[in-house]
C-alpha positions, -999 to +999 in steps of 0.1 A: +275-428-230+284-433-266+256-430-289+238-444-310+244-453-343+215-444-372+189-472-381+180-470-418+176-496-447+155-493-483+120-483-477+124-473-441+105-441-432+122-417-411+108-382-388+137-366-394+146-329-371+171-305-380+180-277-351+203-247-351+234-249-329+225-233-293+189-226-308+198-197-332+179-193-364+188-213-397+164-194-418+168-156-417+146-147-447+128-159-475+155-164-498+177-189-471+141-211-470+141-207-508+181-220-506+168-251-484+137-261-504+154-262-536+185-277-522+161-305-504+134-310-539+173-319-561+183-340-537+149-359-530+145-362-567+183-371-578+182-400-548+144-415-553+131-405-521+098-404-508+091-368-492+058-373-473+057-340-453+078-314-445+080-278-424+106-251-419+104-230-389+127-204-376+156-226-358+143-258-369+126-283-395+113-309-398+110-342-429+093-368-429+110-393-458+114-427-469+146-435-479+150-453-513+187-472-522+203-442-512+212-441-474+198-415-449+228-400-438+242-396-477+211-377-484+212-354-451+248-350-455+246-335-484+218-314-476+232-300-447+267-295-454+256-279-491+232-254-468+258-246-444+284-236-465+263-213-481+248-199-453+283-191-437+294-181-468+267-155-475+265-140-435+304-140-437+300-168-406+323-200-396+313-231-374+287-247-372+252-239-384+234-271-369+229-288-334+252-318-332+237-341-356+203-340-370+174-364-352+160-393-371+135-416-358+127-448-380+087-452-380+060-475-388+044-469-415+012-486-411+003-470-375+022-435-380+027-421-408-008-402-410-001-389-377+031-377-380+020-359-416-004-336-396+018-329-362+050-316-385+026-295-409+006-283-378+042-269-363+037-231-378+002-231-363+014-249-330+038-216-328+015-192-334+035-183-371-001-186-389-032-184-371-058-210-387-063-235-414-069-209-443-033-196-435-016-228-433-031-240-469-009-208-483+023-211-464+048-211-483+072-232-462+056-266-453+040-292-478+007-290-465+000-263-491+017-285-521-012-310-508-038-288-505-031-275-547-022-242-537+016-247-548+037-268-567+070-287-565+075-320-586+096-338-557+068-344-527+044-376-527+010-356-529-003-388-545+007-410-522-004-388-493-041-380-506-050-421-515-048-424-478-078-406-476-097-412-509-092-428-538-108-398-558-086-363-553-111-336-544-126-360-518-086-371-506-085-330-501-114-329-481-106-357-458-064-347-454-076-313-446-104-323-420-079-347-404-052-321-404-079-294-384-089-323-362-054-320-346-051-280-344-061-284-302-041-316-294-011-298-292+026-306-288+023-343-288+059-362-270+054-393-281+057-387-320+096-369-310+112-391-282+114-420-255+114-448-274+096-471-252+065-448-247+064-441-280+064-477-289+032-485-265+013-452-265+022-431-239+033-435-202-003-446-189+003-476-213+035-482-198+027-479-165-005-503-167+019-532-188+046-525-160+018-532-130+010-567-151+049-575-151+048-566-191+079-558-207+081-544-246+112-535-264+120-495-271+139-479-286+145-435-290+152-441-325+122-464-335+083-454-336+063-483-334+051-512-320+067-537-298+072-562-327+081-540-347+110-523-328+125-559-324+123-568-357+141-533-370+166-537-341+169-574-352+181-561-390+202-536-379+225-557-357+226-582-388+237-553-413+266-538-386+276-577-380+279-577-419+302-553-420+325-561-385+325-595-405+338-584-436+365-563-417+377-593-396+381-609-430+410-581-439+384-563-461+395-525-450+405-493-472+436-510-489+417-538-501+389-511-516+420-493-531+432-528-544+401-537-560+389-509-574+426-504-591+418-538-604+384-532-621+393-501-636+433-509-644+441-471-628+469-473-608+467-475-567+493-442-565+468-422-592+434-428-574+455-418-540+463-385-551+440-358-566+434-354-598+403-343-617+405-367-651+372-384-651+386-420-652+400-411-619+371-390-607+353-425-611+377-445-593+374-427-564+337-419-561+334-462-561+363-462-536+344-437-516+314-461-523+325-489-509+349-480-480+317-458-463+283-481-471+302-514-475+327-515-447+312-485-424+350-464-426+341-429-416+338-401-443+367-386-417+387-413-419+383-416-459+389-379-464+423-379-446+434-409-470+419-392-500+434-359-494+400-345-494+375-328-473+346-350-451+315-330-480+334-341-509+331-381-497+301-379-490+290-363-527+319-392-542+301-418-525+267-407-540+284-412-575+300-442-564+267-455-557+253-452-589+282-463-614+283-494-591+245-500-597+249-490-633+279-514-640+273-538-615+302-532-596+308-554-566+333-553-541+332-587-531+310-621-546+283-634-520+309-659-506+333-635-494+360-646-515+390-624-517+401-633-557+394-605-581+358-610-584+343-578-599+311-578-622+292-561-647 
């Protein structure tokens, strides 16, 4: 069975897991965790994301973020590729670091977010790593201690995290760390990290009871939430992929990018083809990157062969291309589809 495509848009908040290929470790000392943290703090801050919680184990970790205008998989991509290749590089490896691709599970806000803030800081204490709540306020390696005051980074949403609890901090403190001990002897809890449809209605007891009453409710593995609102997420995603089958129908593909952008920027189709690192060009690509990946869904693959470049090195271009589009107002096509030379500032 094929799978899945990702579900993400602006705002969405996504449980995010990251596992080494065949289980093996992605973290063999202090300095590899102090590789990822910094890697994941520049690239939560550079893109505007929310970083609610967040844990590293041995041979896996765990985020929970909400994405701002920057796509999930841009953000991931280029955390994981950066962190590979310098992992490999440093142990003298090659291949793959990670399991397949990493797992993300669009949530609820409203109904989850407060749960799954205490199950992924509770993972070192769930696996024995520290043994009680004074040891997990000082690890190191999870952002229950950034909450707690006892260390800093100026990329996680401690803020936003303590309001939930109080209004006043000392007393948001109290009431996040009483929560978080409240959960120490629940356990591994399933439904926060698969099956969509008991997720979505609380377990299988729920399920069974709504089946027994001829109740059916929507799930989905890669939503958390209610019923309503797995449709409604399902609903948008079908629209945005539409979009872009639309657009391509249309004859919008990676010719017409190349056309366009060539257009705007009066660089010559042959020169943003082939490599070069003069910044005009440099410019041209990262917006053909840009467009050809969020716009019209091409693979980075596919864009990479054409580009003469490797599958990273889109997905950084495409970050760029991102923000000169938003800072010039670039736009690949007007909101009535037509194909005339339509660019904006």
């Amino acid at each position: 069975m094929a799978r899945k495509a990702r579900i993400d848009a602006p705002g969405a908040v996504h449980h995010i897991i990251i596992r080494g290929i065949e289980h093996k470790k992605i973290f063999l000392n202090d300095e590899d965790r102090e590789n990822f943290v910094g890697r994941l703090g520049k690239i939560i801050a550079d893109t505007k994301t929310d970083c609610f919680a967040w844990v590293l184990m041995l041979n896996h970790a765990h985020l929970l973020l909400r994405t701002g205008v920057v796509p999930l998989s841009t953000l991931m991509r280029r955390l994981l590729t950066g962190y590979a290749v310098s992992f490999n590089r440093k142990y003298r490896r090659h291949g793959q670091l990670f399991q397949n691709r990493y797992k993300s599970i669009l949530c609820q806000e409203n109904i989850y977010l407060k749960e799954l803030i205490r199950y992924i800081h509770l993972n070192p204490v769930r696996a024995s790593i520290i043994a009680d709540m004074k040891g997990l306020d000082k690890y190191a390696w999870s952002g229950h201690s950034v909450i707690m005051g006892k260390r800093k980074n100026n990329w996680q949403a401690v803020d936003y995290v303590l309001k939930i609890f109080d209004n006043y901090r000392a007393k948001a403190r109290i009431g996040y760390r009483l929560f978080i001990k409240e959960g120490i002897d629940d356990g591994k809890i399933p439904d926060l990290t698969g099956g969509g449809l008991i997720r979505s209605t609380g377990g299988w007891e729920q399920v069974k009871l709504l089946r027994k009453s001829n109740i059916r409710l929507k799930g989905d593995e890669r939503i958390l939430g209610d019923s309503d609102f797995v449709l409604e997420v399902l609903k948008t995603s079908r629209e945005q992929l539409q979009h872009k089958y639309e657009l391509k129908a249309c004859g919008y593909d990676f010719s017409f990018v190349i056309d366009r952008v060539a257009g705007q920027t009066r660089i010559k189709k042959q020169d943003i083809l082939k490599a070069g690192k003069q910044p005009k060009i440099v410019e041209a690509r990262s917006l053909v990157c840009y467009f050809a990946h969020q716009k019209l869904g091409i693979t980075t693959v596919e864009i990479a062969q054409k580009l003469g470049i490797c599958q990273s090195a889109v997905s950084r271009s495409s970050f760029r291309g991102e923000k000169l589009a938003r800072k010039h107002k670039f736009k690949l096509i007007n909101n009535k589809g037509s194909r005339k030379n339509n660019f904006t500032f």
